[in-house]
C-alpha positions in Angstrom: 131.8 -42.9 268.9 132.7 -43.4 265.3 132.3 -42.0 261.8 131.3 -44.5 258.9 135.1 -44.3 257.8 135.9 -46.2 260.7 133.8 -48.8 260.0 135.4 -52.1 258.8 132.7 -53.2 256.4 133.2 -52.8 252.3 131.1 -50.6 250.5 130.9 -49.8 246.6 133.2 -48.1 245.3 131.0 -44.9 244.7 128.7 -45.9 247.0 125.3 -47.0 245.3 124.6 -50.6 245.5 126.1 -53.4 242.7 123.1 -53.6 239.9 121.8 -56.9 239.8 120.3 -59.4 237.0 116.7 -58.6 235.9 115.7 -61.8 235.8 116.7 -62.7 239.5 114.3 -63.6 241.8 113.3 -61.3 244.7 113.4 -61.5 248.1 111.2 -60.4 250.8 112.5 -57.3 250.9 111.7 -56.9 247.3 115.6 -56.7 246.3 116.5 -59.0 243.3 119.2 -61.4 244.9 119.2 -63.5 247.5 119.1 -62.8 251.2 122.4 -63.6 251.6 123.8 -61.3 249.3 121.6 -58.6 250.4 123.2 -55.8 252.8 120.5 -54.3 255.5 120.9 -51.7 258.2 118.9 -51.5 260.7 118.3 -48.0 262.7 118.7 -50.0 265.9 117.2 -47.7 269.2 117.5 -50.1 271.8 113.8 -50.6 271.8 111.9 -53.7 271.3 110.7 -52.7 268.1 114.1 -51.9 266.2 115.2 -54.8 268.5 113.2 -57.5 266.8 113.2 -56.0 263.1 117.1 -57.0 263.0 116.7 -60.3 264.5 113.7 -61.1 261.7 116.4 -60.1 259.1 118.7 -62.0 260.4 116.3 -64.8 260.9 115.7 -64.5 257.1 119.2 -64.7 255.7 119.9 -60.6 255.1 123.4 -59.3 255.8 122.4 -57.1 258.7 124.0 -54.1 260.0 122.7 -52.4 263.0 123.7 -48.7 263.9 122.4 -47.0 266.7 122.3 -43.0 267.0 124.1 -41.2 270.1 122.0 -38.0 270.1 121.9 -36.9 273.2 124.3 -36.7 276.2 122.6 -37.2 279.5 126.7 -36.3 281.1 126.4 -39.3 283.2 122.9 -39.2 284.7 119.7 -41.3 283.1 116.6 -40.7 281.8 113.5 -42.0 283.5 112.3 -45.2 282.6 110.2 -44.9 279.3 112.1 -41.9 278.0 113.2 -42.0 273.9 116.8 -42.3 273.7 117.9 -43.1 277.2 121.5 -43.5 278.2 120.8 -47.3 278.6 119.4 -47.5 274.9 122.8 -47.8 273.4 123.8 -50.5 275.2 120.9 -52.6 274.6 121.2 -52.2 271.3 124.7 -53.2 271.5 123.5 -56.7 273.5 120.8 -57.2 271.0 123.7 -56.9 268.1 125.6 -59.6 270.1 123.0 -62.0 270.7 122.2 -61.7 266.9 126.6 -61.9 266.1 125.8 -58.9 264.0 128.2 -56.0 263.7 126.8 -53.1 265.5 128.0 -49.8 265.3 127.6 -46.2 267.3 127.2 -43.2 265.5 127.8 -39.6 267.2 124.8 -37.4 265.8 124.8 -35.2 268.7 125.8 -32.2 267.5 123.5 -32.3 264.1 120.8 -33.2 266.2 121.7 -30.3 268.5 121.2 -28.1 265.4 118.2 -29.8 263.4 116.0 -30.7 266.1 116.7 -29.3 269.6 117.1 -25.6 268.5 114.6 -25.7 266.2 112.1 -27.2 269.2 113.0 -24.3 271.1 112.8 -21.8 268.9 109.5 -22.8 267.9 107.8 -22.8 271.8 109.4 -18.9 271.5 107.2 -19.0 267.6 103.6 -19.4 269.8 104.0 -23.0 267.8 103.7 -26.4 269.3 106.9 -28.2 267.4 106.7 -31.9 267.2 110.8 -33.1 267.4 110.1 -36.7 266.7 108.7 -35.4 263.2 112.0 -33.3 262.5 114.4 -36.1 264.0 113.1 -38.9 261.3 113.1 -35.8 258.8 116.6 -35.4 259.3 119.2 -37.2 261.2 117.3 -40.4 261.1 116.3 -40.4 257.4 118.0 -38.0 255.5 121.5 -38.7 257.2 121.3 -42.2 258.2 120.2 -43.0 254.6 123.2 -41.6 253.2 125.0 -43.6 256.1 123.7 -46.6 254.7 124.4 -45.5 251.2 128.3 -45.4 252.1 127.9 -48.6 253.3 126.6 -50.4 250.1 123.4 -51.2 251.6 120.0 -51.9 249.5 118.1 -51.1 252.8 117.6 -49.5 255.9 115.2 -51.0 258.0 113.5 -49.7 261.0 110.8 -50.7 263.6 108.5 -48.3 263.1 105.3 -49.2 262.6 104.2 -48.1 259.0 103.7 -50.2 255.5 105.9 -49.9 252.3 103.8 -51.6 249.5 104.3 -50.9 245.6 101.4 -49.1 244.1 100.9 -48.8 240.1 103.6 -46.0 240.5 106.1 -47.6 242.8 106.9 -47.6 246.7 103.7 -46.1 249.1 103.2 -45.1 252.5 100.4 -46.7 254.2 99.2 -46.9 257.8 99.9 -50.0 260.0 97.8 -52.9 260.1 97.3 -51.8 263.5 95.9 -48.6 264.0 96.4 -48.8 267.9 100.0 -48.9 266.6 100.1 -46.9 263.3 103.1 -44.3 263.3 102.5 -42.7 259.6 101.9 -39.2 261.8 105.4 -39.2 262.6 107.1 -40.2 258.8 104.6 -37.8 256.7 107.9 -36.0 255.6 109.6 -39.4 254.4 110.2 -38.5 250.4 109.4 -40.4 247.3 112.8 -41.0 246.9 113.7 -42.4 250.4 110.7 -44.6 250.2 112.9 -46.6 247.7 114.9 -48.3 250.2 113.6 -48.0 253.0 111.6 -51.1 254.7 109.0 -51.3 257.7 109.0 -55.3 258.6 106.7 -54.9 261.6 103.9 -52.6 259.4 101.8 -55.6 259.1 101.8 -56.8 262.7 99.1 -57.4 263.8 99.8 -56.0 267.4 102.3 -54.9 269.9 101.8 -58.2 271.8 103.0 -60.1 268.7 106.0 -57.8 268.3 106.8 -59.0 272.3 106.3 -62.4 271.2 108.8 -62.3 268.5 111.9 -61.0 271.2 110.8 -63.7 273.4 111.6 -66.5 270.7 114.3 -64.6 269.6 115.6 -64.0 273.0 116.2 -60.8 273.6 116.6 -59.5 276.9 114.3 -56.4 275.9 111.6 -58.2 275.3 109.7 -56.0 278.6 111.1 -52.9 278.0 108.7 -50.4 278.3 108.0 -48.2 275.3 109.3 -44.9 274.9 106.8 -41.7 275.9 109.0 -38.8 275.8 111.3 -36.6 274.3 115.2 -37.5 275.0 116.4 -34.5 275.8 113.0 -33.4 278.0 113.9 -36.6 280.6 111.8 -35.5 283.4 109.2 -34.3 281.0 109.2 -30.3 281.5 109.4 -28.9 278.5 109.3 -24.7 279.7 112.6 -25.8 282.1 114.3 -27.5 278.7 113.6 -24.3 276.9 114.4 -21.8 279.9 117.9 -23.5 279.4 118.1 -23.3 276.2 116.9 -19.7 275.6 117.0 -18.0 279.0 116.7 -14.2 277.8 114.4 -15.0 275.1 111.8 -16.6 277.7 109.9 -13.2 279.1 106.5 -12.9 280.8 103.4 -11.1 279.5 100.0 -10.6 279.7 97.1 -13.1 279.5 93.9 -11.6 278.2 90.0 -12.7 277.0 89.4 -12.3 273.5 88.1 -8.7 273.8 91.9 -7.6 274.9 91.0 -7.5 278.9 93.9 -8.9 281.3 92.9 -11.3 283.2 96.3 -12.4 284.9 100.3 -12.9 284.4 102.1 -15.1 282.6 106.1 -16.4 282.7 105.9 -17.1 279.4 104.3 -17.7 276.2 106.3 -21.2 276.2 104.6 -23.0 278.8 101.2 -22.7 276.7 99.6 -24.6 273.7 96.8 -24.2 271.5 93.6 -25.4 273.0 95.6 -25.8 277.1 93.2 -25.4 280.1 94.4 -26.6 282.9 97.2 -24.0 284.7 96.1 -20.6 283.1 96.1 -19.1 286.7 93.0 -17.7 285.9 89.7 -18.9 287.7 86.3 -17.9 287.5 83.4 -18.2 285.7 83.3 -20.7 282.9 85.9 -22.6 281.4 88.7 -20.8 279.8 91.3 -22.0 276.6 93.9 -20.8 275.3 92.9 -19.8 272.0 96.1 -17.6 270.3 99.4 -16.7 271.3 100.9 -13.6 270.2 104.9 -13.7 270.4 105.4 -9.9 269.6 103.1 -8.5 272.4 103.8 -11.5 274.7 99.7 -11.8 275.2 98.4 -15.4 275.7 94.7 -15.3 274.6 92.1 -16.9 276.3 88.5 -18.2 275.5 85.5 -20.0 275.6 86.0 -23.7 273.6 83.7 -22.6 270.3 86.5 -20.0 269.8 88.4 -22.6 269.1 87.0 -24.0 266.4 88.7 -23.9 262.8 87.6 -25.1 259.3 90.4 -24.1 257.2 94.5 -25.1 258.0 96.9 -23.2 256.2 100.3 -25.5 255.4 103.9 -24.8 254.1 106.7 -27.4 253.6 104.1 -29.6 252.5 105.6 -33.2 251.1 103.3 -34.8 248.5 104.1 -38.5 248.1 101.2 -38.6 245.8 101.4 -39.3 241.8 102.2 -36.2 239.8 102.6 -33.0 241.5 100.6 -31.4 244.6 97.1 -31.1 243.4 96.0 -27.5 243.1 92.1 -27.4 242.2 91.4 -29.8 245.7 91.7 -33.1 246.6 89.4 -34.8 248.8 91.2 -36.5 251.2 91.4 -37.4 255.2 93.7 -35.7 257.5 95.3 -35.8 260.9 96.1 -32.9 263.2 97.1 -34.2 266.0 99.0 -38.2 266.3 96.2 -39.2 267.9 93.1 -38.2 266.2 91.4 -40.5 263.8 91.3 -38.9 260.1 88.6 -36.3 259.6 87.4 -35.3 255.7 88.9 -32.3 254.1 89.8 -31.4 250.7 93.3 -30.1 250.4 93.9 -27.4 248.2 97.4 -27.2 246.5 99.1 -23.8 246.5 103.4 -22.5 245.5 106.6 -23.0 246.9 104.9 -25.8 249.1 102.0 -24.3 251.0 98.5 -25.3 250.8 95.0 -24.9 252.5 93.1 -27.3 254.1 89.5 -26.8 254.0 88.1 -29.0 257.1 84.2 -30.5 256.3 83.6 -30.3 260.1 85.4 -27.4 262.7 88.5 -29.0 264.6 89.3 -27.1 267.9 92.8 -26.5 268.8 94.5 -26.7 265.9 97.9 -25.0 266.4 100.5 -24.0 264.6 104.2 -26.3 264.4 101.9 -29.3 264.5 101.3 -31.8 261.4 98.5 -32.1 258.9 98.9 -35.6 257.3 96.8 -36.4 254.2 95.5 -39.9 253.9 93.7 -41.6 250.8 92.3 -44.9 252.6 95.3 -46.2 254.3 97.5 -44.8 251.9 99.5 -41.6 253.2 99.2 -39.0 250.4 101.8 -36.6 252.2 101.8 -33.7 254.7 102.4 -30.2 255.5 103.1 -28.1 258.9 100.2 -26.0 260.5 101.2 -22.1 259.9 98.0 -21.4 261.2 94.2 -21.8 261.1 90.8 -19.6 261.0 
């Protein structure tokens, strides 16, 4: 592994990319030079997606860097086929980089990622939340971090393969969903800022599928043109999240009771990790009608348990909301679409602005199983407006 001082590529002497003439003409990436002289990296994953978005670039002329992120050590073993951020992913992006003759370089993030994103998905099972890590990592390491990585490199633009549109509004760069909704990944970049939007660039947001992205790394080709997509969280390979967390925590991780909404026990639990908002399959408590879990109280160690309608929630409270809309977060309500959950379809709401970044979401219909550590995303049309994380919901 290597730090960007190791790299043997120039930068700008403090950093920021060379101004350029206004009256250039701009390229496709919106940058006023030509192709040639404009400096991309690419967040390369080892995926087909990330995998194709440099070859395009370099089909087009750019000056393309790829960088791939080591978060997570595997020491020695591999993650099961489909897994994010397998132990093979580095070295397909590295064959990708030399079939393109593009300098590729690995970064070692595993120790920030140890601190932004694992601990924090750990800490938040012990919350009672439902944490979403792929939301944190592009928060952080893979926006925030990489950005400035790019920075120091004297690159316009970082470009990745997510599947999102950039397009300039009245008031500059926007976040919009995909052309393909099957596809769309806004959920997942709701906390990308104004100011990142800048230079950052999504060159397969207009696809028009997935099956045209495969297309693309078969002319180009790239031997991961097949390679299955990615399902799961790196560092939960085998998919069990309570073991991951067991690990992680293992005197914080304590059992309790699990009770009906009137405060009866109705069995044992190991655990308040190993259940969700809204889970009802393995409560380990039969009988009668079906049963959800509708609360979980950290303090007392009580999962609560329910009928579905006790489930249902009209108004979301938020904090570390990100607005990417124009001015500042509107506070006398905004009528809007949102997404709980990555794959729901937006439901009407009117979002209700309120200090230090919380707000309230007021829901026109009930949701069930909203729970806290998940997103609310805010969408105008297809244009993402911003979002917040669930505190909780009534």
């Amino acid at each position: 592994m290597i730090s960007t001082r190791d790299m043997n590529v120039p930068a700008t002497g403090n950093g920021e990319a060379p101004p350029v003439p206004s009256d250039a003409a701009f390229n496709s990436l919106g940058i006023a030079k030509a192709p040639a002289d404009t400096r991309v990296v690419v967040a390369m994953s080892g995926g087909v997606d990330s995998s194709v978005t440099a070859a395009v670039l370099v089909e087009q002329g750019y000056e393309v860097i790829g960088i791939t992120l080591q978060l997570y050590d595997y020491g020695g073993g591999r993650a099961r086929p489909g897994a994010c951020c397998a132990g093979e992913d580095v070295y397909d992006a590295r064959q990708v980089a030399e079939r393109l003759s593009i300098p590729h370089y690995v970064l070692d993030y595993q120790s920030r990622f140890r601190a932004e994103v694992i601990d924090d998905f750990a800490d938040a099972y012990l919350r009672g939340e439902t944490p979403i890590p792929c939301i944190r990592c592009n928060q952080t390491v893979k926006f925030r971090d990489l950005l400035a990585t790019a920075r120091d490199l004297g690159a316009e633009v970082l470009a990745t393969g997510h599947y999102v549109r950039r397009e300039i509004g009245p008031a500059g760069p926007e976040l919009h969903r995909a052309a393909d909704p099957a596809r769309d990944q806004s959920y997942f970049l709701f906390t990308t800022t104004k100011a990142q939007l800048d230079p950052l660039r999504f060159p397969l947001g207009a696809m028009a599928s997935k099956s045209a992205t495969r297309d693309l790394a078969q002319r180009f080709g790239l031997a991961v043109a097949e390679k299955p997509d990615s399902q799961d969280i790196c560092f939960v390979p085998d998919g069990d999240y309570a073991a991951v967390i067991d690990k992680l925590r293992p005197d914080a991780v304590l059992p309790g009771d699990i009770v009906d909404l009137g405060g009866a026990v109705l069995g044992r639990h190991d655990g308040i990790s190993r259940y969700t908002i809204g889970q009802r399959r393995g409560l380990g408590v039969g009988g009668g009608d079906a049963l959800y879990v509708v609360r979980l109280e950290p303090e007392s160690r009580r999962v609560v348990v329910g009928p579905r309608a006790a489930l249902a929630r009209t108004r979301v409270a938020l904090y570390g909301v990100n607005w990417l809309g124009e001015g500042d977060l509107p506070k006398a309500g905004f009528a809007c679409a949102v997404k709980l959950r990555s794959a729901q379809e937006p439901v009407a709401a009117v979002l209700h602005g309120g200090p230090e970044g919380t707000a309230e979401v007021v829901l026109e219909e009930p949701e069930h199983g909203v729970a806290p550590g998940q997103a609310c995303v805010f969408y105008d049309g297809t244009r993402v407006m911003g979002g917040g994380w669930i505190r909780g919901a009534d």
